[in-house]
Structures are given as structure tokens and as C-alpha cells.
KEBAKOL-920245 format. One record per residue (C-alpha): residue number from 1; z, x, y. Coordinates in nm, 2 decimals. Each point is the difference from the previous one (the first is absolute). Layout:
// KEBAKOL-920245
SITE, NUM, Z, X, Y
...
END
This chain:
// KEBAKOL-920245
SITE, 1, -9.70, -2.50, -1.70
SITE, 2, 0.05, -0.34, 0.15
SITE, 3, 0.30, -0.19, -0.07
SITE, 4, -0.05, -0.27, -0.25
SITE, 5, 0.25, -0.30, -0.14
SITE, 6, -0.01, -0.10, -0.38
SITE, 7, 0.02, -0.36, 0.01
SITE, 8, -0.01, -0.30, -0.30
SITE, 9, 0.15, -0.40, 0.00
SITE, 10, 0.30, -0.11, -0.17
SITE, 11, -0.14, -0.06, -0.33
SITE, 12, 0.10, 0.36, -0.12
SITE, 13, 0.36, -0.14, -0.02
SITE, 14, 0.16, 0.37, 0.06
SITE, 15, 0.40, -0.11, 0.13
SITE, 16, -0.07, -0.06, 0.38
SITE, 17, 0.19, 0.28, 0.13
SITE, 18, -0.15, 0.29, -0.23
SITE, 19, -0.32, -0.14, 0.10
SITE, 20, 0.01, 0.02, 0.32
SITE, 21, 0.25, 0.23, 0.10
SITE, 22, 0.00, 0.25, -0.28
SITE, 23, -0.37, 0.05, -0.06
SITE, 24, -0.09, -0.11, 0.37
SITE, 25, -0.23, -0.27, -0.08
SITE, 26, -0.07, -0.32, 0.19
SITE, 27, -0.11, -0.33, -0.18
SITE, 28, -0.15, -0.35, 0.11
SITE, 29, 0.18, -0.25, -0.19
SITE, 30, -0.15, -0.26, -0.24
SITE, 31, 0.14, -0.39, 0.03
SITE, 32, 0.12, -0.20, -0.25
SITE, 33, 0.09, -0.39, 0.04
SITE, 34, 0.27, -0.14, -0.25
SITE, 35, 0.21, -0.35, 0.10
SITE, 36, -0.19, -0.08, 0.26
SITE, 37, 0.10, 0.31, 0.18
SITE, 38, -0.22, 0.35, 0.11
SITE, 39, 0.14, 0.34, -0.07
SITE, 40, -0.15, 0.37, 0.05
SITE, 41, 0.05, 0.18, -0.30
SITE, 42, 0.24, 0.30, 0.03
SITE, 43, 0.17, -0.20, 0.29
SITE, 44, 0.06, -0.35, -0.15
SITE, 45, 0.24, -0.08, -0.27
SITE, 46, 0.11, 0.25, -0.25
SITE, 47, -0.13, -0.02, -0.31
SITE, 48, 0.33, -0.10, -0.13
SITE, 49, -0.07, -0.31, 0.23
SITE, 50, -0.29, 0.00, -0.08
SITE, 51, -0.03, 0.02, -0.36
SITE, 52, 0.33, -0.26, 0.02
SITE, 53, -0.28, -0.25, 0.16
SITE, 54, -0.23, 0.03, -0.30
SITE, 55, 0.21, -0.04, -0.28
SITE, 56, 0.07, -0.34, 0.16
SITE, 57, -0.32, -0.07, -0.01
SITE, 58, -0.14, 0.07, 0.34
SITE, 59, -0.34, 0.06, -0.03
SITE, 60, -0.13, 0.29, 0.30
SITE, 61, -0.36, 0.05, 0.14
SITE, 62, -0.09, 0.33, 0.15
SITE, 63, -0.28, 0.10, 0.31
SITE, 64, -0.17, 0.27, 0.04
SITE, 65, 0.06, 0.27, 0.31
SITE, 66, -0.31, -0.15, 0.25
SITE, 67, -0.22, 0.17, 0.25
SITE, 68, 0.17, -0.04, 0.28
SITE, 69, 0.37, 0.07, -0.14
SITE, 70, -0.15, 0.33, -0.11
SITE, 71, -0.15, 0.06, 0.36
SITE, 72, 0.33, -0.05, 0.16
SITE, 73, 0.15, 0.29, -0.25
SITE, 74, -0.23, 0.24, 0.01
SITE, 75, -0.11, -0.03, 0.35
SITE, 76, 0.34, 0.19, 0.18
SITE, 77, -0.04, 0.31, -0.19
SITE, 78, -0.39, -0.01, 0.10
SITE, 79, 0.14, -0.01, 0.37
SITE, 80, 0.23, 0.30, -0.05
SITE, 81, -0.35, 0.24, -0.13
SITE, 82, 0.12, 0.00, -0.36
SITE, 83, -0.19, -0.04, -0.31
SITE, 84, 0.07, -0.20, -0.28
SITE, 85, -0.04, -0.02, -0.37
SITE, 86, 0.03, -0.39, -0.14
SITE, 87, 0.11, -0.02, -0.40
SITE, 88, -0.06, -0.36, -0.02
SITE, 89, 0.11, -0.25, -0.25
SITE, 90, -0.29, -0.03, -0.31
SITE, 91, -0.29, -0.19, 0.07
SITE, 92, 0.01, -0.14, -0.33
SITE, 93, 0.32, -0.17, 0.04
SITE, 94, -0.06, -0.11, 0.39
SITE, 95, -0.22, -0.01, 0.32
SITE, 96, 0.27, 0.21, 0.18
SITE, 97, -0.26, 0.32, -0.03
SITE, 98, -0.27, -0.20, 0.16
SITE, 99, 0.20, -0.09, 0.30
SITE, 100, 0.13, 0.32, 0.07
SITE, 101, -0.34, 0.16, -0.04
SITE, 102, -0.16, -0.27, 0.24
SITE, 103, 0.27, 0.11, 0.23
SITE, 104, -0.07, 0.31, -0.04
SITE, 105, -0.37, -0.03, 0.08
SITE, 106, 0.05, -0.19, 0.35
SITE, 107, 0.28, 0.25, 0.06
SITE, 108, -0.23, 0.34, -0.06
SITE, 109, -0.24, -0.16, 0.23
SITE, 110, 0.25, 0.02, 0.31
SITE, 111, 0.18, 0.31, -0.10
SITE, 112, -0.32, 0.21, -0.16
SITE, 113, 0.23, 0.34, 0.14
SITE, 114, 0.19, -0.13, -0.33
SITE, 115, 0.02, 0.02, -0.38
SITE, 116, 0.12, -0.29, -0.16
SITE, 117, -0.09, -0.01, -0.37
SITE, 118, 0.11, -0.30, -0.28
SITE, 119, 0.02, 0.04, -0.33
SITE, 120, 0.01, -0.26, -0.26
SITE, 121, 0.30, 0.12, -0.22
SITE, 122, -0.13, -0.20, -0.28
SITE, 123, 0.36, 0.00, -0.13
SITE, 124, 0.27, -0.25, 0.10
SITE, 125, 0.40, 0.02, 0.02
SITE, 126, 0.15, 0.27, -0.04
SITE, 127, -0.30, 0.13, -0.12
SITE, 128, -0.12, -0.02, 0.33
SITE, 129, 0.31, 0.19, 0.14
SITE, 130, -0.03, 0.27, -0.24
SITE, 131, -0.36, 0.09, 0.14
SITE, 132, 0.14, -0.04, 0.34
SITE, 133, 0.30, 0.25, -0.11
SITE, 134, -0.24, 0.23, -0.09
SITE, 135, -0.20, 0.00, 0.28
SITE, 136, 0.31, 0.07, 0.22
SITE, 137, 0.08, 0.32, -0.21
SITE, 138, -0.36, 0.18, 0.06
SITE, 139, 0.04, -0.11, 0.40
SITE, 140, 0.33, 0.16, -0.03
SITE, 141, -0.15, 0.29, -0.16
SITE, 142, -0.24, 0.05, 0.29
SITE, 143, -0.31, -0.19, -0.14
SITE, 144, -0.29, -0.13, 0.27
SITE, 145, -0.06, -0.40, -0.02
SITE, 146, -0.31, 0.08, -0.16
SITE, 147, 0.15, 0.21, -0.28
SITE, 148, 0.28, -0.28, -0.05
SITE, 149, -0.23, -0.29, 0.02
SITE, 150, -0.24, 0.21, -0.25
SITE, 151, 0.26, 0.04, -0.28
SITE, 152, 0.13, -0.38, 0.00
SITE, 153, -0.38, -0.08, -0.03
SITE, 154, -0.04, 0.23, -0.27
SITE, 155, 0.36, -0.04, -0.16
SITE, 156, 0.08, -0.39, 0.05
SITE, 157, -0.14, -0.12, -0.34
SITE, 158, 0.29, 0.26, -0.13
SITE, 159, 0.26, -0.22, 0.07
SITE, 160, 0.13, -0.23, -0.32
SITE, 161, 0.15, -0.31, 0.03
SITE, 162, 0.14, -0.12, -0.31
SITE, 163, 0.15, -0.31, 0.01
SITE, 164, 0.20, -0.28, -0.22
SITE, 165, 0.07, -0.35, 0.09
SITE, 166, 0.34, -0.23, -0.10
SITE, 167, -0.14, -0.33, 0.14
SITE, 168, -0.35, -0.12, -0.17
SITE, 169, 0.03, -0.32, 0.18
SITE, 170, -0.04, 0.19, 0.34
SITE, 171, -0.28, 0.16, -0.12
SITE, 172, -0.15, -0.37, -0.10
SITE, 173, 0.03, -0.09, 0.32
SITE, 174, -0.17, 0.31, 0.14
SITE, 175, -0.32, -0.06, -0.25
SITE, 176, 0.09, 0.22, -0.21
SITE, 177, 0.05, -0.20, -0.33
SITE, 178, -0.02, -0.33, -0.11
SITE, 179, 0.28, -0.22, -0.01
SITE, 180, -0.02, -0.01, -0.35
SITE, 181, 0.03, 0.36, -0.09
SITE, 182, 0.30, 0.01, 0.31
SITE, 183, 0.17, -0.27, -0.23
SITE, 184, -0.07, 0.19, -0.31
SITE, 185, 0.06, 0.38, 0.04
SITE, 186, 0.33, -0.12, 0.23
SITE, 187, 0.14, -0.14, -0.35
SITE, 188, -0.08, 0.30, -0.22
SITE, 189, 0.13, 0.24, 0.29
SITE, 190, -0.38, 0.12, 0.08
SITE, 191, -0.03, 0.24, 0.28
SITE, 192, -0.31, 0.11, 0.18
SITE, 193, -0.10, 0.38, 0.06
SITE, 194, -0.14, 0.04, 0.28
SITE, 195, -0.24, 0.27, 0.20
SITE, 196, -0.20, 0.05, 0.33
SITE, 197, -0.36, 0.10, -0.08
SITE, 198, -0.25, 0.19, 0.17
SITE, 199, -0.12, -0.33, 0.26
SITE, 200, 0.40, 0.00, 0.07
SITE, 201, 0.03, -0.33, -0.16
SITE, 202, 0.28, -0.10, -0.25
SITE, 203, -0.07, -0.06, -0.34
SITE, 204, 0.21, -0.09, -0.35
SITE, 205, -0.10, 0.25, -0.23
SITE, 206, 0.27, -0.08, -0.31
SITE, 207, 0.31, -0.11, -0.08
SITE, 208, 0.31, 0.04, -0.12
SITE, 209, 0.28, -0.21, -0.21
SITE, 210, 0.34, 0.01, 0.20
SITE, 211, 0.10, 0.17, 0.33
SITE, 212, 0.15, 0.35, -0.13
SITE, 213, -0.37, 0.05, -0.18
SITE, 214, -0.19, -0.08, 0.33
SITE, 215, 0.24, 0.24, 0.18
SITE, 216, -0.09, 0.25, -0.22
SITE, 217, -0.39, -0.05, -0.02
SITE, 218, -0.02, 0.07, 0.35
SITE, 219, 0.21, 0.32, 0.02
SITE, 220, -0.24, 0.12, -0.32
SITE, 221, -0.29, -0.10, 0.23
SITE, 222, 0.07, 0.27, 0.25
SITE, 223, 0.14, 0.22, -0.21
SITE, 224, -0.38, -0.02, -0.17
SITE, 225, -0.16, -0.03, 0.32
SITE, 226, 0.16, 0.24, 0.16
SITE, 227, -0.05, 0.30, -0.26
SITE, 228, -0.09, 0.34, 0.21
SITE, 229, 0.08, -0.10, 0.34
SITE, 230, 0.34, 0.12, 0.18
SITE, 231, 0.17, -0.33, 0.17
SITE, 232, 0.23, 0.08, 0.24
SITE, 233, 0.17, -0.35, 0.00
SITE, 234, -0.07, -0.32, -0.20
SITE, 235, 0.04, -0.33, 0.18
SITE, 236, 0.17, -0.35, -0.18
SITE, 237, -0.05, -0.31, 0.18
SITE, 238, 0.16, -0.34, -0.12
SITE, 239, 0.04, -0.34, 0.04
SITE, 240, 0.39, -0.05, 0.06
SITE, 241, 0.09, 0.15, -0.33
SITE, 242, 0.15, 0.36, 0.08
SITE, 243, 0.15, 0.10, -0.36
SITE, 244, -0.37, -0.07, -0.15
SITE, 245, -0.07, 0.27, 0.28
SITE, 246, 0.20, 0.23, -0.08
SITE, 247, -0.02, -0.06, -0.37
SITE, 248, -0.38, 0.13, 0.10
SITE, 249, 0.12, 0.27, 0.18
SITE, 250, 0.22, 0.14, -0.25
SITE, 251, -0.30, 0.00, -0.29
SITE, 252, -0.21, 0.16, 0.31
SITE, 253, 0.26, 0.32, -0.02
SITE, 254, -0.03, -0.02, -0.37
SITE, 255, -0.28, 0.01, -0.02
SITE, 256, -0.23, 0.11, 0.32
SITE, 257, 0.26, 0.26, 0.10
SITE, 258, 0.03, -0.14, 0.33
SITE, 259, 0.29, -0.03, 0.16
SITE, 260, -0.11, -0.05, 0.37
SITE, 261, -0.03, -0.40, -0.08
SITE, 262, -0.03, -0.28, 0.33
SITE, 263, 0.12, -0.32, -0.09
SITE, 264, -0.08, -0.34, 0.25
SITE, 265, 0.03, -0.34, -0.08
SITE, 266, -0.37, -0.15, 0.06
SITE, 267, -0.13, -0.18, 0.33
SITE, 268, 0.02, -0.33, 0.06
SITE, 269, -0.40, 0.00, 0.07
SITE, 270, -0.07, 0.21, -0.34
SITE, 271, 0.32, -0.20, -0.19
SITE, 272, -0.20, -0.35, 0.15
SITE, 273, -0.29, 0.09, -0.26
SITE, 274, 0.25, 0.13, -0.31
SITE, 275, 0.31, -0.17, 0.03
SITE, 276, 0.30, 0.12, -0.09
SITE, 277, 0.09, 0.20, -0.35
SITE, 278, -0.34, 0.29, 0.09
SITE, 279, 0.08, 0.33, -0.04
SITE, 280, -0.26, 0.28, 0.06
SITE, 281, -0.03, 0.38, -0.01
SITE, 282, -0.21, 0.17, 0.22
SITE, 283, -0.10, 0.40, -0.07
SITE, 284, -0.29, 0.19, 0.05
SITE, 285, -0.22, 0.02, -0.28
SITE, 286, -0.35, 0.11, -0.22
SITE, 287, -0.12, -0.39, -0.01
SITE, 288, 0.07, -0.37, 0.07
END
């Protein structure tokens, strides 16, 4: 069996270190622009920093990974005769899979003696890094690239993201709602519900009246969702507001029986499009 890599970008916003040191995976960093100044995400400001910015009104734009920055990454390991397995960012969300697959294309061309196959994730965040955590457990079980690459195909639409959002004036300025309803539900304490369908795009599917109940909808999402399967771990992402985190995680023992639970605060690429105040919980799960 030749030796493959399992590689993704920064938009699964895993903690750095147990990204790429822990599970052994490298990642081509998004950019982000905020004050006039360019940052990779992961490597940038902290999302303290960050998230700091925002509240004071900063407004941040985000670019995709292009085809040459994914060239330049992918390239070395091509060099060194291994093969690689790309869990790219969702294509609903970005054209980050589309540059690393055009990338890919010219690549296979000059190195045909190797395998490199990309994957759109079709999930986003930590989402994203859950499918990529799983993928490193079957390699460390002694799985082929072929047999990985198979089961995130046939196991990516598993993944739930369930998400809530504080700030409906971010989301206004995203597209999301009208200025109107931002003004509106922000008065009587509305707060979106929020999911990743099947095209990995984000879409408000409810709401809730107050934070605590929003909290709580998307714990009972996976706890519904997620009915029948055996999660290992249950990932929390949020937008520089840890004790709504962990208020999460602590329903997710009650309630899912987990206890192996991965907290991160969000990227600054993925925060750019939620602002601050998002929480999400990530599992594996019967449908989106």
C-alpha cells in the first residue's frame, strides 16, 4: 500500500496544534481582510482579536484558497511519491473545492505514478474537521485511500451541523435577512436555528425566543438526529462566547451520553460569515 497524506484547508477550525500535530494533517489556509489588513486564518489574529475587531464594528471579507496556492501545497508531497486524500471546504459555501480540484487535475497530469483524490466535504467548520477526524481514524486503522476516500463519500451527508446565531444584524449583512426582520426579532430576543443541507449550504430552518432556548434546540437537534449511531466525540464551535459552549456541552452529556466533547472557538474565515455569539454542534447523524 502506498503512503498517502489526509489533507483539508483551514476552514475545519480544529485548534491548530491538534490538527496538525495530533491527527497529522496538513491544511492550506484561507485569507481574510479586516482594517485594511490580510491575515491567513489559523495564523492571524486570535479569534479573541479577532472577534474584539468585530464587535467594534469592523466589517471582514474572506477569499477563497486559489489554484495556484493549492498547487504550491500539494505539490511537495507529490515530489516525495505519496498520495493524497483532499477533504475540501463545501462547495456550497465557497470555490475552495474547485481550485483544489483544478490543481489537482494539472498536478495528476505530471505525476500520473500518483493518486490524488478531492473530495467536496459538503460540510463546513468544524463539521468539516469532524469528517477529516474520522478519516484519520480508519487510516490509523489500516484503511487503503480508496477505502477512506469511499466512506467520507458515502458518510459526509452524516455529519449535522446545528447551529444558532446571537447577532441578526450580521446575518443582514451576509443576505441572510432583511434589515427589517434584523431590527425586529433583535428586540423580541429572536434567534435563528440553523442547519447545513444536503448541497452543503446554510439555511434558517426556525427559531427560537431567547438564547438558553436556542442553546437547547440545537443540543435536541442531535440528540434527534443522531438516534442509532455511536458518536465517539461531539464537536462545539463558537463565536467568542465559551460558557454558551460549554453550557452546550454539558446538555450534550445529559443528554447524548457523550462525554468525549472538542470545544474551539470558530475561525476567523468561518466567524467572517457568522459573527460573533454562533454556537454549533457537530455529530454524526441519520439526516440533515
Amino acid at each position: 500500500m502506498s503512503e498517502y497524506m489526509i489533507m483539508t484547508d483551514s476552514t475545519v477550525d480544529l485548534p491548530k496544534e491538534y490538527l496538525t500535530e495530533e491527527l497529522g494533517v496538513p491544511y492550506i489556509p484561507l485569507t481574510y481582510l479586516i482594517d485594511g489588513q490580510s491575515y491567513e486564518d489559523m495564523i492571524g489574529l486570535t479569534g479573541e482579536e479577532f472577534f474584539a475587531k468585530v464587535k467594534a464594528g469592523s466589517m471582514p471579507t474572506t477569499s477563497q484558497i486559489n489554484p495556484e496556492q493549492a498547487r504550491e501545497a500539494l505539490e511537495p508531497y507529490l515530489k516525495e511519491g505519496k498520495d493524497i486524500l483532499y477533504i475540501a471546504f463545501s462547495s456550497g459555501l465557497s470555490g475552495t473545492y474547485n481550485s483544489i480540484r483544478m490543481a489537482a487535475e494539472e498536478l495528476q497530469e505530471e505525476y500520473p505514478e500518483q493518486k490524488l483524490i478531492i473530495i467536496d466535504s459538503l460540510c463546513a467548520c468544524m463539521g468539516e474537521g469532524l469528517l477529516v477526524y474520522k478519516a484519520v481514524q480508519l487510516k490509523r486503522a489500516g484503511k487503503s485511500l480508496e477505502e477512506v476516500a469511499a466512506w467520507v463519500e458515502e458518510n459526509k451527508l452524516h455529519i449535522m451541523h446545528n447551529v444558532t446565531i446571537d447577532d441578526l444584524f450580521h446575518l443582514h449583512r451576509g443576505g441572510r435577512v432583511s434589515k427589517a426582520s434584523a431590527i425586529v426579532g433583535t428586540m423580541i430576543q429572536i434567534k435563528p436555528i440553523i442547519h447545513m443541507d444536503d448541497h452543503g449550504e446554510l439555511k434558517v430552518i426556525g427559531k427560537e425566543r431567547g438564547r438558553k432556548k436556542a442553546l437547547t434546540h440545537i443540543v435536541d437537534m442531535a440528540v434527534k438526529q443522531s438516534e442509532g449511531w455511536n458518536n465517539d466525540i461531539v464537536m462545539i464551535t463558537h463565536g467568542d462566547c465559551k460558557e454558551d459552549a460549554e453550557f452546550v456541552a454539558r446538555q450534550v452529556e445529559k443528554k447524548m451520553g457523550v462525554h468525549n466533547i472538542l470545544i474551539n472557538c470558530i475561525g476567523t474565515v468561518i466567524g467572517s460569515h457568522t459573527g460573533p455569539g454562533v454556537v454549533a454542534v457537530f455529530c454524526m447523524g441519520n439526516k440533515r
